[in-house]
C-alpha positions in Angstrom: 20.9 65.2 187.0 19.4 63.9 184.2 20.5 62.1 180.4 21.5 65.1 178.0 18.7 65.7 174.7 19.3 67.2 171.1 17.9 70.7 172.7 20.6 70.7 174.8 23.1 71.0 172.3 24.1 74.3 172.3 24.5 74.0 176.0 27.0 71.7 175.7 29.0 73.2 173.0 29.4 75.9 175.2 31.2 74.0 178.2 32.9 72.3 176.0 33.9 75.9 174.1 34.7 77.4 177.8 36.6 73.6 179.3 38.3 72.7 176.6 39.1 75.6 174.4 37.5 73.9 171.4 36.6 75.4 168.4 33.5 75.5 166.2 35.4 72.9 163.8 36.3 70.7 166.8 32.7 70.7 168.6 31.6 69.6 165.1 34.0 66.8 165.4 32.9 66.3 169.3 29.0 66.3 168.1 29.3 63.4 165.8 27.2 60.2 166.0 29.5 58.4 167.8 28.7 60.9 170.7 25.4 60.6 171.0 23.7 62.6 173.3 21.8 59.4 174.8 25.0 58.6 176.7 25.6 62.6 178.0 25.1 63.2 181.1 24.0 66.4 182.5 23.7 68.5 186.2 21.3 71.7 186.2 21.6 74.5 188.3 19.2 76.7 188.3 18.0 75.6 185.0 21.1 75.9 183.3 23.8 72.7 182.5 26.8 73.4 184.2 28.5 70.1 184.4 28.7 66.9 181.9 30.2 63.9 181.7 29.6 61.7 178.4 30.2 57.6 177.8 31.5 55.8 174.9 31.3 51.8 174.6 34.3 50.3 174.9 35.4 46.0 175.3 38.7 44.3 177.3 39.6 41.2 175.8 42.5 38.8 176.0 41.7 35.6 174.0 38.0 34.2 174.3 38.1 36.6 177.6 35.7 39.6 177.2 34.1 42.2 179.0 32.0 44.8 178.4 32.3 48.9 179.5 32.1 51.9 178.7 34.9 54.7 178.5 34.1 57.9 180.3 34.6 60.9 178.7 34.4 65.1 178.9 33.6 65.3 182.0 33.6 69.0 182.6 32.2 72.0 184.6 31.8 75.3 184.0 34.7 77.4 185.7 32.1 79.3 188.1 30.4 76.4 189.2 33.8 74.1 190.4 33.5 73.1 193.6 30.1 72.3 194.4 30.8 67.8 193.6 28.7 68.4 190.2 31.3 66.1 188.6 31.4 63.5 191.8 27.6 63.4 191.5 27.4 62.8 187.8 30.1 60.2 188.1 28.3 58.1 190.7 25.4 58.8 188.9 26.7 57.2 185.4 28.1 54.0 187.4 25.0 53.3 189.0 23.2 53.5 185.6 26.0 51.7 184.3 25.8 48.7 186.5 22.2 48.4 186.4 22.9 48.2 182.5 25.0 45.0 183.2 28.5 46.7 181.8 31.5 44.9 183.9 33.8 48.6 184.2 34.1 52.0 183.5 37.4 53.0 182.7 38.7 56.4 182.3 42.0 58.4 181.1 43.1 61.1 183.9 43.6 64.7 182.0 46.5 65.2 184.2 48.5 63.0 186.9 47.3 64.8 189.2 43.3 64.2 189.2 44.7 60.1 189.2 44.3 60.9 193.5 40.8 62.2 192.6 39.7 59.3 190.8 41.4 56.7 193.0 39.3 57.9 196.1 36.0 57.3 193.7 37.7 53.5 193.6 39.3 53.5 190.3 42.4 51.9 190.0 45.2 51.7 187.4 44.7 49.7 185.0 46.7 50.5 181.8 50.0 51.1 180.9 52.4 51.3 177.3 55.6 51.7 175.9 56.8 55.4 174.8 60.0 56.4 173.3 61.7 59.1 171.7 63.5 58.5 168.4 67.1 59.0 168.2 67.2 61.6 165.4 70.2 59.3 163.5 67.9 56.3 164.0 65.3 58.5 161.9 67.7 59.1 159.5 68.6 55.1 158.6 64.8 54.4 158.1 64.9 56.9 155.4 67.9 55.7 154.3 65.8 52.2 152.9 62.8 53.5 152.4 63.8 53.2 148.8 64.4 49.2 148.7 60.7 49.3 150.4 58.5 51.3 148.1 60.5 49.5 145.2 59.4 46.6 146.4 55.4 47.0 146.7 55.2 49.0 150.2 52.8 51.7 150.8 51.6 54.0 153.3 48.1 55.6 152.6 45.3 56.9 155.1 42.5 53.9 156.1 39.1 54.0 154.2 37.0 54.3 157.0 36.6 53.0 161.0 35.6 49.6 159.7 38.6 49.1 157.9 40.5 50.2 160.7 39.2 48.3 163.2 39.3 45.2 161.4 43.4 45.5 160.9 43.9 46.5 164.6 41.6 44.0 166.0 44.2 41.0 164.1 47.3 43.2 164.7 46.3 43.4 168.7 45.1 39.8 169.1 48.2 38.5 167.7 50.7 40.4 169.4 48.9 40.0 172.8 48.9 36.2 172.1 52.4 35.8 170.5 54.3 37.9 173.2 51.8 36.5 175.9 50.6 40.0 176.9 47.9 40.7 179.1 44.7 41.9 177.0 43.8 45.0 175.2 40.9 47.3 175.1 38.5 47.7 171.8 36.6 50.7 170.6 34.0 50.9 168.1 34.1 51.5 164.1 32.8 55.1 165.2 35.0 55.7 167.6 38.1 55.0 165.0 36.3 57.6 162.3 36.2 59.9 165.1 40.3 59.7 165.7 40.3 59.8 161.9 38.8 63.2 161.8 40.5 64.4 165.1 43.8 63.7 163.9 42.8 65.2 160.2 42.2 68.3 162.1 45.6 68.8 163.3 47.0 67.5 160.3 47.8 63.7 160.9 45.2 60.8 160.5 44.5 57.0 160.6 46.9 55.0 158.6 47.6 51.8 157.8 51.3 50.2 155.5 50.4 47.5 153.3 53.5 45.3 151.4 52.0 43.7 148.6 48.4 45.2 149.4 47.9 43.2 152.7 47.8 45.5 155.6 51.0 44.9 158.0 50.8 47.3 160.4 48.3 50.9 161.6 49.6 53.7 163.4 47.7 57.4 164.5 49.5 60.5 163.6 49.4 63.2 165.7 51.1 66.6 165.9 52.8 66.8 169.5 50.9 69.3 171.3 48.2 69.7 168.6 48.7 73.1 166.3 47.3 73.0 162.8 48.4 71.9 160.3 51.2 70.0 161.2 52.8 73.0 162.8 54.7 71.8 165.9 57.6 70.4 164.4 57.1 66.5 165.7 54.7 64.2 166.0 53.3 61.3 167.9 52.4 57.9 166.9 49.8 57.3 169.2 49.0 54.1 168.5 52.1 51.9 166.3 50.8 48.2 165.7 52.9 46.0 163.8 55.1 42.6 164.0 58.6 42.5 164.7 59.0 40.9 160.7 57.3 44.4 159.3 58.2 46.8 162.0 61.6 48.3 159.6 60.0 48.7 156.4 56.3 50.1 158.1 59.1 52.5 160.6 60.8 54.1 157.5 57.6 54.7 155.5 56.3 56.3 159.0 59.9 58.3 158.7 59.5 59.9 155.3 55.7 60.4 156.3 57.1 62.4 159.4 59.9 64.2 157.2 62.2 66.4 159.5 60.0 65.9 162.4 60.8 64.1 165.3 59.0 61.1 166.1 57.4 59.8 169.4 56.7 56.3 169.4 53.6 54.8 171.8 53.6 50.6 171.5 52.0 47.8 173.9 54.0 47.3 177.1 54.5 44.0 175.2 56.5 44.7 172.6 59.9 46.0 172.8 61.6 49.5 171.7 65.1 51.2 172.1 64.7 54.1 174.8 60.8 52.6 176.1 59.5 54.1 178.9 56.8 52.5 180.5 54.2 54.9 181.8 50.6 54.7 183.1 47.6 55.6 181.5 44.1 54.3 182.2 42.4 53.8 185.4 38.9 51.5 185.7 36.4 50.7 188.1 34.4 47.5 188.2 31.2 47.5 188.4 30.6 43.7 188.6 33.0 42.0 191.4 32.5 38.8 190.6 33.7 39.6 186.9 36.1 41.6 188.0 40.0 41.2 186.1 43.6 42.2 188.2 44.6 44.5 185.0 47.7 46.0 185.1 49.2 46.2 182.1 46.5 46.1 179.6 46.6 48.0 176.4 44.3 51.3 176.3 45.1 53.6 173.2 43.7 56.2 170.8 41.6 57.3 173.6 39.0 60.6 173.4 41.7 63.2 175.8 
């Protein structure tokens, strides 16, 4: 076991290639500088990588509480090598670095429901959860109905500028809603991290984008094609991550509409706010690394994480 280096990229674009099914487009997505390979770990067998796990930086915060993580990521082995605990040993590996870094958690988003078991005898424990709904294909059709008396009157819906800008409005958006509705903290990526969803979401044909009435920014929301399929191809999408107040959430929905056209729409929205249909459903797990830091988390707010 050892920290991944630049000669080892190919190596890793190649579990990735056999784990994931990505293409060369996507592993040029993966290989950005938000992923650097500082934070990859590796297991060799027979001097060949067959299993890697990678870490991203990542903050919980609720008010003036904070701590400090990191968000595990691609873990992965190659097919003929499963078995053998390469994954279990990197894992324990990365939280023992991890907490001699002084990081509070890890925190992690099971790939399926199933692996949840897995993770939970490694002593992770839920620690997420959010809103999802489906939306009626009539209430579609009245938020198209006004999207008119909306761009009339000085709305817009245009991609962000870049992670920073993003960040920024979802920061404010996330701090006042979690203090307003008295909700129980949210989780923060990096300025990186939000170029990389950019570009992910670009790929499949959605993006980053943010509605602004009068040029200030009311609400953000990521656009992605339900299942993936380029471009645009699956015939709905999903709002992975829908942040506005309850005073913009009709003008920034029917913008959202028209952006969606005839495609049906998923909505995902903090477990605090409230939606017609909402199904509240699990989604990250953590493990602390620092007991006497340690926060009871159940319904925190994890989205636009790397899956």
């Amino acid at each position: 076991m050892r920290q991944a280096q630049k000669a080892d990229k190919d190596s890793l674009l190649n579990i990735w290639s056999q784990c994931f099914g990505a293409d060369q487009r996507y592993q040029n997505i993966l290989t950005a500088e938000e992923y650097p390979l500082k934070d990859t770990y590796v297991y060799e067998a027979k001097g060949q990588i067959v299993s890697v796990l990678t870490l991203l930086p990542i903050r919980w915060q609720n008010g003036e509480q904070c701590r400090e993580g990191s968000y595990i990521y691609g873990v992965a082995t190659l097919p003929q090598y499963r078995g053998k605990g390469y994954s279990s040993r990197l894992m324990r590996e990365a939280l023992t670095d991890l907490r001699e870094q002084g990081k509070d958690f890890a925190v992690l988003y099971p790939a399926e429901e199933s692996l949840c078991d897995f993770y939970a005898k490694q002593g992770f424990e839920p620690c997420c959860t959010q809103l999802e709904a489906q939306v009626e294909e009539e209430q579609q059709e009245q938020w198209l109905d006004i999207v008119d008396d909306y761009t009339d009157a000085g709305w817009e819906l245009e991609p962000v500028e870049s992670g920073e800008e993003y960040e920024e409005i979802r920061h404010a958006l996330l701090e006042k809603g979690c203090r307003e509705k008295k909700g129980e903290g949210y989780f923060l990526w990096t300025a990186e991290h939000y170029a990389f969803n950019h570009r992910e979401a670009a790929y499949y044909g959605g993006g980053l984008c943010k509605i602004t009435a009068d040029g200030e920014p009311v609400a953000i929301a990521g656009c992605w094609p339900m299942g993936g399929g380029s471009p645009w191809e699956q015939g709905s999408v999903i709002l992975k991550e829908f942040l506005c107040d309850e005073e913009h959430r009709e003008g920034a929905l029917s913008l959202l509409a028209e952006f969606a056209g005839e495609k049906s729409i998923t909505l995902c929205l903090p477990t605090w706010e409230s939606v017609e249909n909402g199904e509240k459903v699990n989604s990250a797990m953590i493990f602390w690394l620092n007991e006497e830091r340690k926060i009871v988390l159940k319904d925190s707010y994890l989205s636009l994480v790397a899956d």
